[in-house]
MARVO-880942 format. One record per residue: residue in three letters; x negated, y, z of N, C-alpha, C in turn. Coordinates in steps of 0.1 Angstrom, whole numbers, padded with zeros to 4 digits, always signed. Example, Ala and Ser with C-alpha at 12.3 -4.5 7.8 and 13.67 -1.06 7.14 Angstrom:
ALA-0132-0057+0078-0123-0045+0078-0132-0033+0078/SER-0128-0022+0071-0137-0011+0071-0129+0000+0079/
END
This chain:
UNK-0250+0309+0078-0260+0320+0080-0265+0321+0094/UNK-0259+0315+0104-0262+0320+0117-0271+0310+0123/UNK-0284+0317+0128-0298+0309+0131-0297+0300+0144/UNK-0295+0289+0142-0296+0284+0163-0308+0289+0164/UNK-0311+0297+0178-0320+0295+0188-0330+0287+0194/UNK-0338+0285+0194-0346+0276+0204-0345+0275+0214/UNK-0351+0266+0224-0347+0266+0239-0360+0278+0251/UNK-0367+0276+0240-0377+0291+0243-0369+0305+0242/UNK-0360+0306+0228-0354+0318+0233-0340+0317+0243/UNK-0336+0306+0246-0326+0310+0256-0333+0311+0269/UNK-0342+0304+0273-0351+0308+0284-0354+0321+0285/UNK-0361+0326+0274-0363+0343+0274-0347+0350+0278/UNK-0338+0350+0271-0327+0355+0270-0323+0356+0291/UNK-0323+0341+0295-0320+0342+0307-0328+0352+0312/UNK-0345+0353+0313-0351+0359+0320-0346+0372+0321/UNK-0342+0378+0305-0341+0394+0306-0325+0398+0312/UNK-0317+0387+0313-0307+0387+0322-0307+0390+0335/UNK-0315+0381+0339-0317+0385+0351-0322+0396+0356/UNK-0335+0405+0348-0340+0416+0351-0333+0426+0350/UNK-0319+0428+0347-0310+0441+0338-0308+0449+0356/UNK-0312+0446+0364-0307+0448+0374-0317+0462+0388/UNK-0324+0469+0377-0331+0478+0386-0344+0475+0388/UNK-0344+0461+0373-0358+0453+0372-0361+0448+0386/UNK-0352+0439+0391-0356+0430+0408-0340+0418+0409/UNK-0348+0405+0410-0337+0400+0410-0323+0398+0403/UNK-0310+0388+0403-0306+0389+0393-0294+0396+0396/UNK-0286+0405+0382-0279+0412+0380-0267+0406+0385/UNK-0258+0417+0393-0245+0417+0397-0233+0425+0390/UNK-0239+0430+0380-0231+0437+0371-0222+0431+0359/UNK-0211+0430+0355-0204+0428+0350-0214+0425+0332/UNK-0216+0417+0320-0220+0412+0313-0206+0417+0298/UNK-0213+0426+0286-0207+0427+0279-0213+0421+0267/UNK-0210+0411+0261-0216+0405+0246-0211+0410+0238/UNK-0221+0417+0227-0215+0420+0214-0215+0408+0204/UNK-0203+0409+0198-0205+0395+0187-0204+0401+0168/UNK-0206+0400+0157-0202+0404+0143-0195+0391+0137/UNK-0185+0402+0133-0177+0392+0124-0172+0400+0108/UNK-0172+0392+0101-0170+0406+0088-0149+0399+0083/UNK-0149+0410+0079-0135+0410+0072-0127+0425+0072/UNK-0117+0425+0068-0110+0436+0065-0098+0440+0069/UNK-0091+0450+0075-0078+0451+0086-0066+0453+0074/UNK-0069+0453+0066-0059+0443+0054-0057+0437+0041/UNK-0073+0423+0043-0073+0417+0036-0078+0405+0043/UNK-0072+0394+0042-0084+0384+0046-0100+0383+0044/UNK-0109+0376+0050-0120+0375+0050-0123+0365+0037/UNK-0132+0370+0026-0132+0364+0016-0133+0350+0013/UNK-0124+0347+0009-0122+0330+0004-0140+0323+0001/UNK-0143+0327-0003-0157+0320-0008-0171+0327-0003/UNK-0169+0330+0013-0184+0336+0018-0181+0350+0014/UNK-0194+0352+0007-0195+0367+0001-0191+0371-0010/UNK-0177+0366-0018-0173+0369-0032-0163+0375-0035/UNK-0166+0386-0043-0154+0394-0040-0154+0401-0055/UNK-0142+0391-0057-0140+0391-0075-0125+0398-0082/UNK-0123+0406-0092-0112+0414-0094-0117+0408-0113/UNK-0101+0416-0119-0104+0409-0138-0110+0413-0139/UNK-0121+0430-0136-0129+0434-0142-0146+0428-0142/UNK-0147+0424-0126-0160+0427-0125-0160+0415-0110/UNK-0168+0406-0108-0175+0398-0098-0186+0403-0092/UNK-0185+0406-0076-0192+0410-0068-0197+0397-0057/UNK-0207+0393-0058-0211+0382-0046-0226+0389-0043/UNK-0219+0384-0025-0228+0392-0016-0238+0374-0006/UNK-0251+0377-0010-0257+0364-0007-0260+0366+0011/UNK-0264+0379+0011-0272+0384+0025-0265+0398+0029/UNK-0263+0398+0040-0264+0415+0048-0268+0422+0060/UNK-0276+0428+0059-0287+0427+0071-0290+0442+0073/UNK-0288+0444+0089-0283+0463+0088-0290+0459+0103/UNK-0290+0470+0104-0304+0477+0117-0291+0491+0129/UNK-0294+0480+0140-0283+0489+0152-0296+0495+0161/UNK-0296+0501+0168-0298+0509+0183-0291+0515+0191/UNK-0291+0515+0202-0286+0527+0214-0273+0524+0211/UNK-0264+0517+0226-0252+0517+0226-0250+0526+0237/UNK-0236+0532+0234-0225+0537+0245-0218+0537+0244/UNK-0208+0533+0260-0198+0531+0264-0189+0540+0272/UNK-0179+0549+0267-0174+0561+0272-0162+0558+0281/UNK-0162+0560+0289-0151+0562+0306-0137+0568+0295/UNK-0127+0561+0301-0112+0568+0299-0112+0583+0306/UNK-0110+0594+0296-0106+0604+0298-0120+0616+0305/UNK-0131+0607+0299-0141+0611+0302-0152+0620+0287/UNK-0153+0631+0290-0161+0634+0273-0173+0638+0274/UNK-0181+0635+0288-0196+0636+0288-0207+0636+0274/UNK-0203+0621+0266-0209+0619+0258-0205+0628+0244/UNK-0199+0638+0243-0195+0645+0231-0210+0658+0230/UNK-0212+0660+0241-0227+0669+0243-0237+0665+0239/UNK-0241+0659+0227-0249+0651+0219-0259+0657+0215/UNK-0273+0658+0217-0284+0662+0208-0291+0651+0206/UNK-0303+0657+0196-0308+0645+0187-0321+0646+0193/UNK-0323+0634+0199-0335+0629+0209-0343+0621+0199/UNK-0339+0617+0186-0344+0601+0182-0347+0610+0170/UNK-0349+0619+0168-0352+0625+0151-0351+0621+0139/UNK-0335+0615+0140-0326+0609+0127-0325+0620+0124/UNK-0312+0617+0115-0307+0632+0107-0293+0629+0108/UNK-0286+0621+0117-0272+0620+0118-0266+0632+0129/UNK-0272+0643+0139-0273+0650+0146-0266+0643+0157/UNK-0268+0626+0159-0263+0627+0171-0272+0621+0180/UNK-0278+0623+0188-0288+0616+0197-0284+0609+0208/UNK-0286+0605+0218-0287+0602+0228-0290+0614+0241/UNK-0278+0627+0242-0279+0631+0251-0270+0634+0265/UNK-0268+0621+0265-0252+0621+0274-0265+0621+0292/UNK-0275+0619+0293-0280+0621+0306-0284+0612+0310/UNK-0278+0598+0309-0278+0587+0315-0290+0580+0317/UNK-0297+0569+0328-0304+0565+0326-0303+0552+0318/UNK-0315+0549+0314-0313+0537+0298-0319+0523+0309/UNK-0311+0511+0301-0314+0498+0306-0313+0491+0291/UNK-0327+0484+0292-0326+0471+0277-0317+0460+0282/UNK-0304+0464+0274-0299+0446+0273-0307+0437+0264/UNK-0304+0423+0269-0308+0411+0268-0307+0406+0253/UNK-0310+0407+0245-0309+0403+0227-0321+0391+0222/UNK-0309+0381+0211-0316+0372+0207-0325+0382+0195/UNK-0321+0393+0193-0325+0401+0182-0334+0413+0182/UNK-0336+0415+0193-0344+0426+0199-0358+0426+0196/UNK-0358+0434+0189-0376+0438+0177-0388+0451+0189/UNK-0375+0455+0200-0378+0468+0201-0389+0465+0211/UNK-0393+0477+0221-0400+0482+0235-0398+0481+0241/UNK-0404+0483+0256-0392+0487+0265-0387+0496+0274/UNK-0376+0495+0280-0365+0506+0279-0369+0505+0297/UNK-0363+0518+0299-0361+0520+0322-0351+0515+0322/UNK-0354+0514+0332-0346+0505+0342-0329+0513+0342/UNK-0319+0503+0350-0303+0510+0351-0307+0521+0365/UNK-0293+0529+0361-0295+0534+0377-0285+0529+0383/UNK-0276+0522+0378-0262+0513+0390-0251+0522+0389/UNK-0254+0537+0384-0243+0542+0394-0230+0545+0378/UNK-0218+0548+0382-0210+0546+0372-0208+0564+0365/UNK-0212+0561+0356-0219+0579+0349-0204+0578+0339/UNK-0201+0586+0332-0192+0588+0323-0190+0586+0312/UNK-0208+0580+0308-0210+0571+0299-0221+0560+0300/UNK-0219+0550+0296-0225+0535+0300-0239+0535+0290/UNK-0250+0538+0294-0258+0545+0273-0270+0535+0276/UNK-0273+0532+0267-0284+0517+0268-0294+0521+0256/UNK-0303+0528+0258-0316+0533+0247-0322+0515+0242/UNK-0312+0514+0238-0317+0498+0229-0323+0496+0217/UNK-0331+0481+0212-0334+0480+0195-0346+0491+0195/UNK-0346+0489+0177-0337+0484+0171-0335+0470+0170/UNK-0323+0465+0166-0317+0453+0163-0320+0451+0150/UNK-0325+0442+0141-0319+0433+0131-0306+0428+0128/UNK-0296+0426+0122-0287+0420+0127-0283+0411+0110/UNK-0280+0398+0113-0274+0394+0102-0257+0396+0100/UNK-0251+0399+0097-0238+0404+0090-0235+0385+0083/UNK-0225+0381+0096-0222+0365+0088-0208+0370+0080/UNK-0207+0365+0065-0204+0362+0056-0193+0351+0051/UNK-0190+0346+0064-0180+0332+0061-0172+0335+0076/UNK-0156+0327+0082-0152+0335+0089-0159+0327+0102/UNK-0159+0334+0114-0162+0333+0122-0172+0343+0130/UNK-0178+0341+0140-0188+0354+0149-0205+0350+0151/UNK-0212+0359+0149-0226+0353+0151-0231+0365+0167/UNK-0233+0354+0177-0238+0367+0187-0247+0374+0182/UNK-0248+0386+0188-0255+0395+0186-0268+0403+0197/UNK-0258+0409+0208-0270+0414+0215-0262+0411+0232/UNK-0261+0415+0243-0255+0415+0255-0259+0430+0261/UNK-0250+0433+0275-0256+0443+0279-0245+0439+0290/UNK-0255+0445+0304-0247+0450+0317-0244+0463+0321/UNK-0229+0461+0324-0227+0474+0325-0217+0475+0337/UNK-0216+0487+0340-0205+0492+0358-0192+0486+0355/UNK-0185+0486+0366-0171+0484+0362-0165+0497+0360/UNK-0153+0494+0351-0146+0510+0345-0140+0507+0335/UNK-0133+0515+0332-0124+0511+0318-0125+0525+0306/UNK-0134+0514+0296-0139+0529+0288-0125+0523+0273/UNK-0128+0536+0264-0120+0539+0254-0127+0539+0238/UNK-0140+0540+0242-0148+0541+0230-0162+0532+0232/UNK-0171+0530+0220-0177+0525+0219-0186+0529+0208/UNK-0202+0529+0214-0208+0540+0200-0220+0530+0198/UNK-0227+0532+0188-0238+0528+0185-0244+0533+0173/UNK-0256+0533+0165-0264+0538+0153-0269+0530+0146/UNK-0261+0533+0133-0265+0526+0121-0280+0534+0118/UNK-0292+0528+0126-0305+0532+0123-0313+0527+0110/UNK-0322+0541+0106-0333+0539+0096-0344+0544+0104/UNK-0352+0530+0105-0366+0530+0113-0374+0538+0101/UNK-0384+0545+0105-0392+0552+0102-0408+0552+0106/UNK-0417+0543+0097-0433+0543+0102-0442+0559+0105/UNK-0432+0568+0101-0440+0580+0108-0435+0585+0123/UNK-0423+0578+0128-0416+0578+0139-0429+0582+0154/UNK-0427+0588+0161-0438+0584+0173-0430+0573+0181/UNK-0419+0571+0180-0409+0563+0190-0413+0549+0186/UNK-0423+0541+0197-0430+0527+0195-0421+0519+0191/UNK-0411+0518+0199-0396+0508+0194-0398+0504+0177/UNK-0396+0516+0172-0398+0518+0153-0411+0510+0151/UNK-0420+0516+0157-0433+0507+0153-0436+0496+0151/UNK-0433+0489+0166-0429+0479+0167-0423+0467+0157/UNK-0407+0475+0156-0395+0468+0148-0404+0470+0132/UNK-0413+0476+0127-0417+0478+0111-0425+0469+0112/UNK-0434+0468+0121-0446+0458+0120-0444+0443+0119/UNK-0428+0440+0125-0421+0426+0119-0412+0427+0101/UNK-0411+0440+0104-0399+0440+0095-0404+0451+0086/UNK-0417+0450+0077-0420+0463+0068-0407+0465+0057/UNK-0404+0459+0054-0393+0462+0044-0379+0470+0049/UNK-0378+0474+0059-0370+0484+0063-0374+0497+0069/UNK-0386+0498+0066-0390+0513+0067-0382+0526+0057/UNK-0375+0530+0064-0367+0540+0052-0353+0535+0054/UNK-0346+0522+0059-0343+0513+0053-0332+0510+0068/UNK-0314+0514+0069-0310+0505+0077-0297+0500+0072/UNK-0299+0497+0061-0289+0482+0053-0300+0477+0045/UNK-0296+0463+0041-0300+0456+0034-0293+0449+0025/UNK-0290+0445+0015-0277+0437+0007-0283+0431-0002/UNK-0284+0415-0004-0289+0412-0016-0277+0408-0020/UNK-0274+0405-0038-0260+0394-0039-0262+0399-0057/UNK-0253+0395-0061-0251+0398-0077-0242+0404-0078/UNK-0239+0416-0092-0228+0418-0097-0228+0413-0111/UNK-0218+0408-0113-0209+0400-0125-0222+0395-0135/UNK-0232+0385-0125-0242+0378-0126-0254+0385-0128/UNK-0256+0396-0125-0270+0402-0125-0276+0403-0114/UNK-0286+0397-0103-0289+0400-0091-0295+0414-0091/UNK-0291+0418-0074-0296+0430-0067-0299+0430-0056/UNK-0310+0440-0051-0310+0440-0041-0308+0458-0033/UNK-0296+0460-0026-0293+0473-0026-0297+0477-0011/UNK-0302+0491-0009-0309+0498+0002-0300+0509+0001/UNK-0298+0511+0016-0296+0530+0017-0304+0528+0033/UNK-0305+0541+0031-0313+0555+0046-0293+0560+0055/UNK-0291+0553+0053-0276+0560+0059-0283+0556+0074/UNK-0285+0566+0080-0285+0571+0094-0281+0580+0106/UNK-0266+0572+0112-0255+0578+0119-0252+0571+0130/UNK-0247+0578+0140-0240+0575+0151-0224+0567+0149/UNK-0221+0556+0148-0206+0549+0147-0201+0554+0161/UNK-0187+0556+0162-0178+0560+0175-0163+0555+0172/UNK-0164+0541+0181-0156+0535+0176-0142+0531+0187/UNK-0132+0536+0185-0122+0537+0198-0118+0523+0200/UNK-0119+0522+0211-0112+0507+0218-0096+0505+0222/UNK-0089+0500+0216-0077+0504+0218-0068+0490+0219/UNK-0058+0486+0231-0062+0491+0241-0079+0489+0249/UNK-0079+0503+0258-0093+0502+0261-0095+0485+0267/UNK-0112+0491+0268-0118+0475+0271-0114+0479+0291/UNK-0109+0473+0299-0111+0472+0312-0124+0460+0319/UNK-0136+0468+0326-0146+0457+0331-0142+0458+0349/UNK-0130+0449+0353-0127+0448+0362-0137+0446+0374/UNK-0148+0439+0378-0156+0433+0387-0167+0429+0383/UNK-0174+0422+0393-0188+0423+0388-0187+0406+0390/UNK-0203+0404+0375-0203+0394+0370-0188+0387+0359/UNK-0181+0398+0358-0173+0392+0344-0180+0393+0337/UNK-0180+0383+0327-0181+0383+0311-0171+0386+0302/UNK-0173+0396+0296-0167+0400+0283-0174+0400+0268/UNK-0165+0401+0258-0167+0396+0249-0164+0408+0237/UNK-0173+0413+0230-0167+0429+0222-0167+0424+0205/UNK-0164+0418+0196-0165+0420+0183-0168+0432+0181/UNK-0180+0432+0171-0177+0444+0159-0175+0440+0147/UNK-0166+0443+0142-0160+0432+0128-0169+0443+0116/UNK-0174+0440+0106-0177+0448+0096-0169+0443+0083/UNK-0163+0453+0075-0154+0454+0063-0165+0456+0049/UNK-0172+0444+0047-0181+0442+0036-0179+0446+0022/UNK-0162+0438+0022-0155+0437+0014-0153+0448+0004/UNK-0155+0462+0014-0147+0472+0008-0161+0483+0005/UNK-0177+0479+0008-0183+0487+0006-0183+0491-0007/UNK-0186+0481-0016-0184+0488-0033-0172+0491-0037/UNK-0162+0495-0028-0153+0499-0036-0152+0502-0043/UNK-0143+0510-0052-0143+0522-0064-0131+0532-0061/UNK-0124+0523-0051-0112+0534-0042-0098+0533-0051/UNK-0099+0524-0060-0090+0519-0075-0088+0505-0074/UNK-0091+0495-0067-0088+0484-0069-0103+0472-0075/UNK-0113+0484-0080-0125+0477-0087-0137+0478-0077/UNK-0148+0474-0089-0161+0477-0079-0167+0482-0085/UNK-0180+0493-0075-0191+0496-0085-0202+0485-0081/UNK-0211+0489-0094-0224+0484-0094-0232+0487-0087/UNK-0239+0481-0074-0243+0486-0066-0258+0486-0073/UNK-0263+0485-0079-0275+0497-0087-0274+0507-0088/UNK-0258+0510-0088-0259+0527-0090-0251+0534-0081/UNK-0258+0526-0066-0252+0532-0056-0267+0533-0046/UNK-0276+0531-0050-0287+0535-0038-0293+0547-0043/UNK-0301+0553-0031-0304+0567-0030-0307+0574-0043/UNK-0301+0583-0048-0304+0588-0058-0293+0587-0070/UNK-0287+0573-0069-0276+0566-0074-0263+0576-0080/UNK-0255+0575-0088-0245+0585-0092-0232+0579-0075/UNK-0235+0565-0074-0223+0563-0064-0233+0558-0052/UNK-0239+0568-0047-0247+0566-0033-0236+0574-0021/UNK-0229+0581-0024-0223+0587-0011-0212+0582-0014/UNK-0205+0575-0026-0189+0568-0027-0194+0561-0012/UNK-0206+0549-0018-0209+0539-0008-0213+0538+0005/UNK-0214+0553+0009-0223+0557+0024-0205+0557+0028/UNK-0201+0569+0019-0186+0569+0033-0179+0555+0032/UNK-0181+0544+0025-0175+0535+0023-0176+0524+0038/UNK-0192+0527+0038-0196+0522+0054-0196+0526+0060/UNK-0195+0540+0063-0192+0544+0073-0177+0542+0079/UNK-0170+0537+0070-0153+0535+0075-0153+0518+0080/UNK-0162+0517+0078-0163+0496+0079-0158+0491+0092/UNK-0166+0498+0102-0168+0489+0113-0157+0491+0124/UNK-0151+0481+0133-0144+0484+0137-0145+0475+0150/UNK-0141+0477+0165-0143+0470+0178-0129+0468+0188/UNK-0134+0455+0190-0123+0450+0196-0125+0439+0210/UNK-0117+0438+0216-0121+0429+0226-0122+0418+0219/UNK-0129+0404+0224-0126+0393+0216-0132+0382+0224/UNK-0126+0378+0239-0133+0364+0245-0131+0353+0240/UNK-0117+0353+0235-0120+0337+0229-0128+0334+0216/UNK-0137+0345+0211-0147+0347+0199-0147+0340+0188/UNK-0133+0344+0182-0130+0341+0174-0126+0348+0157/UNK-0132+0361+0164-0130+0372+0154-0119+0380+0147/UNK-0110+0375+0164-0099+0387+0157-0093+0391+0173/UNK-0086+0403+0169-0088+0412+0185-0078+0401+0192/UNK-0082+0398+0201-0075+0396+0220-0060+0403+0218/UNK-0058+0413+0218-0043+0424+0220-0035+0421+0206/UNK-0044+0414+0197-0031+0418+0184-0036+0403+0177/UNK-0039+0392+0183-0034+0386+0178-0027+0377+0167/UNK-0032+0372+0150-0017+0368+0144-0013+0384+0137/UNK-0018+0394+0141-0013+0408+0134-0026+0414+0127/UNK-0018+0430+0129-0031+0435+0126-0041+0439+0138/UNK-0050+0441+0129-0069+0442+0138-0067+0447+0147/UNK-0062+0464+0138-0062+0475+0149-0047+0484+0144/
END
């Protein structure tokens, strides 16, 4: 599933690297890569890509394609970022109001506008008005990069981001932008095509929230110019649950659906972050065990 690059976009990619830096010259700031990897913190990652079969009922998942913005990164023992208002006129009530000045990290995926510049200085939370992102959700084991970002040294505890639904009535250009490539996610921040028990689908939700995801142990960004490496694993596996062992039909889980909010809290428990440099899609600290 995971697209190589051209040598046009690593060239871009370098350039916006270098700019992360007060827009002048190149950055001395420590480099954090996000990577996705899917599986589940106690099940293996499915034997056959996206298939996820029980006596009752066969669930195969062909595609998954979900829509991020705006990360932050919260300081140990720091709760700046809990003072949240809604800047971005979702309806998850959490916005982007921790203070901070916004810097665009560098993304092979980045649909969005752009963002101010950093201000250098080490705030209480690390907040990057980014995206939105596209993101493919790979399906077989292993990590597909994602996006990058520079950030202070410090050693934070959490890690936030939004499961966004772009909106063509939005004033925020970013949206505009990201619809004018991508009309089919207007309304729209999942995507899932796949079959159940041989019927194809293609399933949508508007689920639009803030993820807050604890790092444990925290991530430490010792110095400047490390590279680090953050998985966000997503648990695919478990979106159709039935909370019983089965699955539902995900036709009768989009908006309107009798199992639309089984399936929203289902994703909403999915994702989970971890250090991960040797990117390999399973946490750094544990190893051989469990995730988290």
């Amino acid at each position: 599933m995971t697209k190589t690059p051209n040598l046009a976009v690593f060239v871009a990619l370098a350039g916006l690297l270098a700019a992360c830096s007060n827009g002048s010259g190149p950055t001395t700031r420590s480099q954090v890569t996000f990577n996705l990897a899917t599986g589940s913190t106690t099940a293996p990652a499915a034997p056959q890509g996206g298939t996820f079969a029980n006596a009752a009922d066969a669930l195969v998942l062909d595609n998954v394609k979900l829509v991020l913005r705006d990360i932050k990164f919260q300081r140990v023992n720091e709760n700046a970022c809990d003072n949240e208002h809604n800047d971005d006129g979702d309806d998850s009530g959490h916005g982007d109001g921790s203070g901070s000045t916004m810097v665009r990290p560098a993304s092979m995926h980045d649909d969005g506008g752009n963002d101010d510049g950093d201000d250098g200085h080490s705030d209480a939370c690390e907040s990057f008005n980014a995206g939105p992102f596209l993101l493919d959700v790979p399906l077989t084991p292993g990590i597909e990069k994602a996006f990058s970002v520079a950030v202070d040294t410090g050693t934070f505890d959490q890690v936030r981001f939004k499961i966004h639904k772009p909106d063509e009535t939005s004033a925020d250009p970013k949206d505009v932008a990201f619809l004018t490539a991508h009309p089919e996610f207007n309304q729209v921040s999942i995507r899932v095509a796949g079959s159940f028990n041989g019927t194809p689908f293609v399933f949508t939700t508007d689920l639009n929230e803030q993820e807050r995801l604890a790092l444990v142990p925290p991530l430490v960004v010792a110095g400047s110019m490390q590279n680090v490496d953050v998985t966000i694993k997503v648990d695919v596996s478990g979106w159709f649950s039935d909370g019983a062992g089965g699955q539902v039909d995900p036709a009768t889980a989009g908006t309107g659906g009798v199992n639309e909010d089984l399936v929203k809290d289902n994703i909403r428990g999915s994702f989970h972050a971890f250090r991960d440099d040797n990117r390999d899609g399973e946490d750094d600290d544990h190893e051989g065990g469990s995730d988290h």
